[in-house]
C-alpha positions in Angstrom: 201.2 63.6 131.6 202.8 66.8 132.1 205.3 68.4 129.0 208.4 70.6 128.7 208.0 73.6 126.9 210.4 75.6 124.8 209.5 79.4 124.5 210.9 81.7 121.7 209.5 84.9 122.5 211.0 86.2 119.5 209.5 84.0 116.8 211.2 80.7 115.1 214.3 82.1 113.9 215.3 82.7 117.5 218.0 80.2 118.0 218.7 80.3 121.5 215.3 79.7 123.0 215.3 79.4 126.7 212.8 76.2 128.1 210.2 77.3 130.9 207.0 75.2 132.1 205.2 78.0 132.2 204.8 81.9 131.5 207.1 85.0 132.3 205.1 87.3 134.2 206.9 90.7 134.6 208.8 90.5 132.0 206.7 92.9 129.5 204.2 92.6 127.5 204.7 90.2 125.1 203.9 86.4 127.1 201.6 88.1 129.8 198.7 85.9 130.3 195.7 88.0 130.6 196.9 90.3 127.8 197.5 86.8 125.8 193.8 85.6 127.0 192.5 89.2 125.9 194.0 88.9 122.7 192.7 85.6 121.5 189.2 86.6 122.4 189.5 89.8 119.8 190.4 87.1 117.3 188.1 84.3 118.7 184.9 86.8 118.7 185.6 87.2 115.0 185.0 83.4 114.1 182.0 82.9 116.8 180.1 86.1 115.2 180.3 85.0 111.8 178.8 81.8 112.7 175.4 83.3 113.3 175.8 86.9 111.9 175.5 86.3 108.3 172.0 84.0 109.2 170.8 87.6 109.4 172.4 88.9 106.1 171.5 86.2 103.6 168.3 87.9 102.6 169.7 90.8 101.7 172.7 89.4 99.9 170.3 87.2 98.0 167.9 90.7 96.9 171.4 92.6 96.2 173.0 90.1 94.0 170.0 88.3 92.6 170.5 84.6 93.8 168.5 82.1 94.2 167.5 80.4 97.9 170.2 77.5 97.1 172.7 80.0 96.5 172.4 81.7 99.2 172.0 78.4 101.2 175.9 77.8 100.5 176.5 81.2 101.5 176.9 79.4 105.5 177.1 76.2 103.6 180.8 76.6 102.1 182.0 78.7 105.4 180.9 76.0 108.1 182.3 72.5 105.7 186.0 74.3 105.4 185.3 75.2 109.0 184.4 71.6 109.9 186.8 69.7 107.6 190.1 71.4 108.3 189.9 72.2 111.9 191.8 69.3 113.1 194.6 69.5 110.4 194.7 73.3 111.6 195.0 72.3 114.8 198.0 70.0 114.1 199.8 72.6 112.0 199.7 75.0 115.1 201.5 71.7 117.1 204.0 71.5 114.4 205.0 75.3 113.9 203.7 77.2 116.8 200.3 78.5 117.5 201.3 82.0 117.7 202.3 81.8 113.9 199.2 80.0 112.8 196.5 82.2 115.3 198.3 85.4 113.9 198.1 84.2 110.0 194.6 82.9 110.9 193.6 86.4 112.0 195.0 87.9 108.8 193.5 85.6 106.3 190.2 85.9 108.5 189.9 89.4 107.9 191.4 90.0 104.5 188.7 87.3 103.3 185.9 89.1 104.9 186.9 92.5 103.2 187.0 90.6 100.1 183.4 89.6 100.5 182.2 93.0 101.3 183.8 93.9 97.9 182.4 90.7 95.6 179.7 91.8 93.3 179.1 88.1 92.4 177.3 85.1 94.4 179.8 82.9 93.6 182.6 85.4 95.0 181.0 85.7 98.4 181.0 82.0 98.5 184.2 81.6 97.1 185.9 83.9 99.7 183.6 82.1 102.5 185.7 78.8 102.1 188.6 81.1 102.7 187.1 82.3 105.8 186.7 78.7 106.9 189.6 77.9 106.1 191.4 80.4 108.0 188.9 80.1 111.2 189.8 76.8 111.4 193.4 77.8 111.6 192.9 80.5 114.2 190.2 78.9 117.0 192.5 75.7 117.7 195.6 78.1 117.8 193.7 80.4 120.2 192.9 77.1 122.9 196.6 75.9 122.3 198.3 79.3 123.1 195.9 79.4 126.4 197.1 75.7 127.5 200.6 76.9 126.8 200.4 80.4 128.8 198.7 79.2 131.8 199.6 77.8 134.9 197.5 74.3 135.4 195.1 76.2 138.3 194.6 79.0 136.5 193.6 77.8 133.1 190.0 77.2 133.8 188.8 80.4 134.6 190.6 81.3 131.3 188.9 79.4 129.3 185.6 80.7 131.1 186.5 84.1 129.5 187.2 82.2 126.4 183.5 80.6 126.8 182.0 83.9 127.6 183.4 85.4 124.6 182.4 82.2 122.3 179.1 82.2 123.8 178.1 85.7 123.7 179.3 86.1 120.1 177.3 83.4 119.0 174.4 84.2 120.8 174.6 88.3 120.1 175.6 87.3 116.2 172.0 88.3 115.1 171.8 91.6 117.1 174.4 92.8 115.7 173.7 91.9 111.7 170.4 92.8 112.6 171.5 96.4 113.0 174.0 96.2 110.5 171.5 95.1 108.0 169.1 97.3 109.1 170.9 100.6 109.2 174.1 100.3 107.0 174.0 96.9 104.4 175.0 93.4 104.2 178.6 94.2 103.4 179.3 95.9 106.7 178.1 92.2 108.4 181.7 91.2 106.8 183.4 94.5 106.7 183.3 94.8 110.6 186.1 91.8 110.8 188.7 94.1 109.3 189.0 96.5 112.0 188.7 93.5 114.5 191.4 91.7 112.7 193.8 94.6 112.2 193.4 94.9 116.4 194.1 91.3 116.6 197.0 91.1 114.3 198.8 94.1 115.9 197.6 93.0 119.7 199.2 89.1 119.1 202.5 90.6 117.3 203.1 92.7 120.3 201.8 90.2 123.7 201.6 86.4 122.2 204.8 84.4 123.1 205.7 81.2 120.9 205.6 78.0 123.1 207.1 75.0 121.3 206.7 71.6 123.6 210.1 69.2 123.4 208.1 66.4 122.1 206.5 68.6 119.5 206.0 66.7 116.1 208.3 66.9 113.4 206.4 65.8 110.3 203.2 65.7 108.9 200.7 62.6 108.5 199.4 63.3 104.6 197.3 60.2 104.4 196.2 60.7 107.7 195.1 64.2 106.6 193.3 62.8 103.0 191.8 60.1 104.8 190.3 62.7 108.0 189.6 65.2 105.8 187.8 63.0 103.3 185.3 61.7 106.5 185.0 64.8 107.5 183.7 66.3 104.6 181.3 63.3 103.6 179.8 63.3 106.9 179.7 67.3 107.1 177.7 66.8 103.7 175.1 64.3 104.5 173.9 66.5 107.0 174.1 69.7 105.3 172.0 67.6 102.4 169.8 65.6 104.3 167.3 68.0 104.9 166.6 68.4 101.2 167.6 65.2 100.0 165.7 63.0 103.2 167.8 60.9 105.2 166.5 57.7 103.8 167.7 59.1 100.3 170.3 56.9 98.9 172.5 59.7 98.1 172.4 60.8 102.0 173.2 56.8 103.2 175.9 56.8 100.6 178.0 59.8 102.1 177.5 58.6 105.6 178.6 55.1 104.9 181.7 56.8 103.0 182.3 58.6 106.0 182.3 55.6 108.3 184.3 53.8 106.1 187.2 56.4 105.8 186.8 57.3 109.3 187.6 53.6 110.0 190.7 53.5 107.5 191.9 57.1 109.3 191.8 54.6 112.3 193.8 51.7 110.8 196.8 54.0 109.6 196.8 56.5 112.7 198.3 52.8 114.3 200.6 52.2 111.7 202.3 55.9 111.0 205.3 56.9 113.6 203.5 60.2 114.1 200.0 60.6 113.5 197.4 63.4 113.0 195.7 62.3 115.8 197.2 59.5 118.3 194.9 56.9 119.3 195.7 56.9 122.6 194.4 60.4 123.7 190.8 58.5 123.0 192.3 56.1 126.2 191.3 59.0 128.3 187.8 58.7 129.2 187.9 62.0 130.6 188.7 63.2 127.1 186.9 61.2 125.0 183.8 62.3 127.2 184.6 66.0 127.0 184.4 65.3 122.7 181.3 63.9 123.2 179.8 66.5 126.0 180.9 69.3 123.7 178.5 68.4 121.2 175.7 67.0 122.9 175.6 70.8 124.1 175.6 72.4 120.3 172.9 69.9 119.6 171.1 71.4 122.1 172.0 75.1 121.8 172.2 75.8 117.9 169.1 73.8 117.3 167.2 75.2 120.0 168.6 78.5 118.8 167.9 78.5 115.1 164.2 77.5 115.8 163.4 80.1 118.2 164.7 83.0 115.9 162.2 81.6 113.4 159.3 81.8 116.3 160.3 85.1 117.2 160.6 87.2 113.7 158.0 84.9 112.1 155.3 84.0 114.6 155.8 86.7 117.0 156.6 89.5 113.8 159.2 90.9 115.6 162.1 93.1 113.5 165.5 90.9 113.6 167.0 93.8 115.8 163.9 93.1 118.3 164.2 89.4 118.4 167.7 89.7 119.2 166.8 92.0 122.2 164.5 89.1 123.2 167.9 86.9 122.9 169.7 89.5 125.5 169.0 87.3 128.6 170.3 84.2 126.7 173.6 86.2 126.1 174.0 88.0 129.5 173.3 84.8 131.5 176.6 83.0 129.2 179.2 86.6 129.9 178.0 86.1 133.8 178.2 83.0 133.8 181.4 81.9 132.1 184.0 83.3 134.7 182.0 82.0 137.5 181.4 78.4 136.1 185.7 78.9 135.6 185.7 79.2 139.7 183.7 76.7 140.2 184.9 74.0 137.9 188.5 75.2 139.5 187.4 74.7 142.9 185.2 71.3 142.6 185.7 69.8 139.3 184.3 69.7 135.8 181.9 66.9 137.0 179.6 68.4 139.2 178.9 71.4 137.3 178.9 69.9 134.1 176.4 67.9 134.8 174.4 70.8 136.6 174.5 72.9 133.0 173.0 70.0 131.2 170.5 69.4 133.9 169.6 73.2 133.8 169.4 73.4 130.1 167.3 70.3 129.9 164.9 72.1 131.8 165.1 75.3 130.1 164.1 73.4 126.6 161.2 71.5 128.5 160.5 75.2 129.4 160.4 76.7 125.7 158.6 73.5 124.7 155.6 75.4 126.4 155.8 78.4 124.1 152.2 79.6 122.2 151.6 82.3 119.8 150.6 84.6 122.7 153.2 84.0 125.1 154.7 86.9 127.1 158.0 88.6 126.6 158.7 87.7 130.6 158.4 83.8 130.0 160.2 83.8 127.1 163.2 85.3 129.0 163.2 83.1 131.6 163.8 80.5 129.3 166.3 82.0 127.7 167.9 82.9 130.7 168.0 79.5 132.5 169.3 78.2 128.7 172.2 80.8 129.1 172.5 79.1 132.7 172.7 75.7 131.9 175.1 76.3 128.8 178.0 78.3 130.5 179.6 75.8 132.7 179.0 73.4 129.5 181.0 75.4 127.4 183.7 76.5 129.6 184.3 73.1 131.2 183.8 70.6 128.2 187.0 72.7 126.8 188.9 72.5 129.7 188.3 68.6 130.3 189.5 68.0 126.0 192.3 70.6 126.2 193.4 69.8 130.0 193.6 65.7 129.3 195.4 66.4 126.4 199.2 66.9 126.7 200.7 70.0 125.5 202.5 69.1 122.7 199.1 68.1 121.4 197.5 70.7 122.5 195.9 72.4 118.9 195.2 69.2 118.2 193.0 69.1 121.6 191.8 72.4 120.4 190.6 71.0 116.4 188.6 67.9 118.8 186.7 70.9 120.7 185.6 72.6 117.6 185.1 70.0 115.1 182.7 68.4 118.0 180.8 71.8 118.4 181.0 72.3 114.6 179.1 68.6 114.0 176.8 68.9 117.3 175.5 72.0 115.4 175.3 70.7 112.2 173.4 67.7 113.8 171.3 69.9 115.9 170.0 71.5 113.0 169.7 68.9 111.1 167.9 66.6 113.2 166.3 68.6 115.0 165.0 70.2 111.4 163.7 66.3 110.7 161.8 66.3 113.6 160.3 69.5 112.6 159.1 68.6 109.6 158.2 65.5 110.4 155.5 66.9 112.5 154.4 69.5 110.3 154.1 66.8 107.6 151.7 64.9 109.9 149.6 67.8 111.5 149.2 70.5 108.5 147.2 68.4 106.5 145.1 67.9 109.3 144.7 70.9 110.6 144.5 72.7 107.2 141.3 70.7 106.3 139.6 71.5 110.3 140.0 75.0 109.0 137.7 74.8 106.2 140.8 76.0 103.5 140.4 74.6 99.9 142.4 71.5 99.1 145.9 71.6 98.1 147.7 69.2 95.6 150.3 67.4 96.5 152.6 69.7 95.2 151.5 72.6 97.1 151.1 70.5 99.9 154.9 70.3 100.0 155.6 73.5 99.6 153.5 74.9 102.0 154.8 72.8 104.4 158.0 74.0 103.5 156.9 77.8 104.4 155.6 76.4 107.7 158.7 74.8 109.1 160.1 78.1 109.3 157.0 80.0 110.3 156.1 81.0 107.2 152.4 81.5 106.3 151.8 80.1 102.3 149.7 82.9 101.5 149.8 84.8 97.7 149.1 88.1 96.8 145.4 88.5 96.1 144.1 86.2 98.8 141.1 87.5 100.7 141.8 89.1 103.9 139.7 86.0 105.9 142.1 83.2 104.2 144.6 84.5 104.7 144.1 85.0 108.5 142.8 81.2 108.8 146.4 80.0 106.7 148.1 82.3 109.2 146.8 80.3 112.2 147.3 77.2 110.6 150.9 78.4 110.4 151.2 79.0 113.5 149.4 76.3 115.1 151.4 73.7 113.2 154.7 75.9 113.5 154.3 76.2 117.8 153.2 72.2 117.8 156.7 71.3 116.0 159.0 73.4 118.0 157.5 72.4 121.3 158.4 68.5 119.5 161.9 69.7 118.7 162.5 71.7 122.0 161.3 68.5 123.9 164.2 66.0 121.8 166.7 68.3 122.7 166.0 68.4 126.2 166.3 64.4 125.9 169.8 65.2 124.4 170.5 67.5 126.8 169.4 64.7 129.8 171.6 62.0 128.1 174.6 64.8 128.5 173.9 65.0 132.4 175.2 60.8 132.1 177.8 61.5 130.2 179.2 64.4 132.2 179.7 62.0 134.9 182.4 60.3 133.3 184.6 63.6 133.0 187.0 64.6 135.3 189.8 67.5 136.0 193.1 67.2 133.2 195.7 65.2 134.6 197.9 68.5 133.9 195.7 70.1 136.2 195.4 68.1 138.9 199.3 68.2 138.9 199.5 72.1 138.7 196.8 72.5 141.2 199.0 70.1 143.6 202.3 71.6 143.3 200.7 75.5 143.2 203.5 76.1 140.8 202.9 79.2 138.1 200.9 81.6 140.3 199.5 85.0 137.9 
């Protein structure tokens, strides 16, 4: 399905807007792509930070402003369920009133929120301001993908979006170097302070270059039950699994949020075929391409945020590494995504998303078998490797699940294309952590026990039992002040022992996630708009 666009490069009170298909090169600055790609990736690499940066900040925030661990817990709590919830809706409002508007008011927002954290004095104002961050995130990444569809030519968009993945993934990944050294050598503030220079770059960078594409067929109103009924699933699923861990998934409180969430996901359903124009129209889902893509896209953040968040446990807790040395150790994990973004662009261009979609799964599987064979002693060589062939795997993942959503989708949908990629990221994360985190504790419930008694270390009570395991699931030996130096080395190997045993557990599950993705990347194939811009070679940059 191929779409008209309007462009206004002067904004919406331009009344005179003249139609194109595609972009204006040599007429300036403003509208020229790769300006317009490098500008979203300023914005874009402030949102992909924050997602891991602050992991490295919360236990100073917590010692600064005296809170306790749940506190701090909604510190990424808050940020990722207004992330989660609204990115959709966001997505939809950059349909309706451009996605140059809604990218250039999510980059303000962003930053102006993140200053205001570096200023609160209070717990509850950092998290306060953090829904704001959310909130505006999820206004600015779906505006970011939609102003890419709108800019470039069909054949050129994928190696676009494998900048776009680059930046995504190397953010993410390099998210705890970066607050390690901020933390380190300046203070938790400058983790959030460092979006407001980024931000002012981005607002005056999109004001200048981004041009205002507006398809024909772009919607005209707005679905508000569609929104209360989305958002309302959203957030009651988003909540289970932020709870589960503490409540336990058999915990009636955790089975009542995710049967709410089915059942307003399933109204959401029943009015989107009853509305003249909904949030999200049905038939996008027709596309198997597409709906494949949604599924892909999360499948891979199952796989790479909960392999992730388990192996900066092993390396600052088992390994004793500083969090500025573990995220060296993370360095071939980043490089292998910035090489290998661009490339997997080229080659998704030239054969296809299939093919090398299912390659990164098949290569990331095998990296996760590969760190399910990590020990206490293991070398810093090995560990790269792993890391390495994970940054591999995940690149063409990244860069051509996004192109398979956002290129089956047509353009006057195109943010909400863009919400679809996110929100399936944002829960494949979630759910990697999550479940991933059950499996973990699952096994350290079942072997500490065990080996706690083989050691010859006094019997705990129940109670402590639970809490120590608690400290081992994170690495954490359960040792007090005061304990002689011989206990505490045995509790230490415990700690370990059990620690090592779950991961390799959890590493091995998401490899079988990662294996079920190599299936499902069969069913994906290049956007229709694609496959019609690649045919008529229209558009060339």
């Amino acid at each position: 399905m191929t779409s008209q666009t309007t462009i206004d490069a002067t904004g919406p009170g331009d009344d005179t807007p003249a139609a194109s298909s595609g972009p204006q090169p040599g007429a300036g600055l403003r509208g020229h792509p790769w300006l317009t790609l490098i500008t979203v990736a300023v914005g874009v690499m402030m949102v992909a930070l924050d997602g891991t940066i602050v992991a490295i900040a919360n236990p100073a925030i917590r010692d600064d402003l005296n809170a306790s661990f749940a506190d701090v817990q909604w510190v990424s709590n808050a940020y990722f369920l207004a992330l989660a919830v609204t990115l959709i809706t966001a997505g939809k409002l950059g349909d309706r009133f451009g996605h140059r508007q809604t990218f250039l008011i999510g980059v303000t927002g962003f930053a102006a929120a993140s200053g205001a954290i570096g200023l609160s004095g209070t717990i509850a104002a950092v998290v306060t301001f953090r829904v704001f961050q959310g909130l505006f995130g999820a206004l600015l990444m779906p505006a970011a993908l939609g102003v890419l569809r709108a800019t470039f030519p069909a054949e050129k968009l994928n190696m676009a979006i494998g900048v776009w993945g680059m930046v995504i993934g190397a953010s993410t990944a390099g998210g705890p170097i970066l607050g390690g050294v901020l933390v380190e050598h300046v203070n938790w503030q400058s983790v959030f302070f460092i979006n407001v220079p980024v931000g002012v770059v981005a607002l005056l960078l999109g004001s200048l270059i981004l041009l205002d594409h507006r398809a024909e067929n772009a919607p005209r109103s707005f679905d508000i039950p569609g929104i209360a009924l989305l958002s309302g699933a959203m957030f009651c699923l988003v909540w289970a699994l932020i709870k589960a861990p503490t409540w336990g998934w058999g915990d009636a409180r955790t089975l009542l949020f995710l049967a709410g969430s089915v059942v307003l996901f399933a109204a959401f359903s029943f009015w989107e075929t009853k509305v003249a124009e909904p949030l999200i129209p049905l038939g996008l889902f027709r596309s198997v391409a597409l709906s494949a893509g949604v599924v892909l896209m999360m499948l891979m953040a199952i796989a790479f945020m909960g392999g992730l968040f388990f192996v900066t446990f092993y390396l600052q807790k088992v390994h004793g590494m500083s969090p500025v040395k573990a995220g060296a150790h993370l360095l071939p994990l980043t490089g292998m995504i910035i090489i290998g973004s661009p490339i997997a662009g080229s080659a998704i261009t030239r054969f296809g998303p299939r093919i090398p979609l299912a390659f990164g799964m098949a290569v990331t599987a095998g990296a996760l078998c590969g760190m399910s064979t990590l020990k206490v002693d293991t070398g810093s060589g090995v560990m790269s490797l792993w890391f390495a062939l994970l940054g591999l795997g995940l690149a063409p993942v990244m860069v051509g699940a996004t192109e398979v959503i956002v290129g089956n989708a047509p353009l006057e949908l195109s943010g909400v294309a863009g919400g679809l990629q996110q929100a399936g990221m944002q829960i494949g994360s979630s759910l990697g952590t999550a479940v991933l985190g059950a499996v973990m504790a699952s096994r350290v419930d079942s072997e500490l026990p065990g080996k706690w008694a083989d050691a010859g270390l006094p019997k705990l009570t129940p109670d402590q039992l639970d809490k120590a395991s608690e400290a081992v699931q994170v690495g954490v030996a359960p040792v007090t002040k005061g304990m002689p130096e011989p206990v505490v080395a045995k509790i230490t190997a415990v700690t370990h022992d059990t620690f090592i045993s779950s991961m390799s557990l959890a590493s091995l599950v998401a490899a079988g996630v990662a294996l079920f993705a190599v299936l499902v990347a069969l069913f994906t194939k290049r956007g229709a708009n694609a496959e019609a811009g690649a045919e008529a070679g229209v558009g060339h940059i």
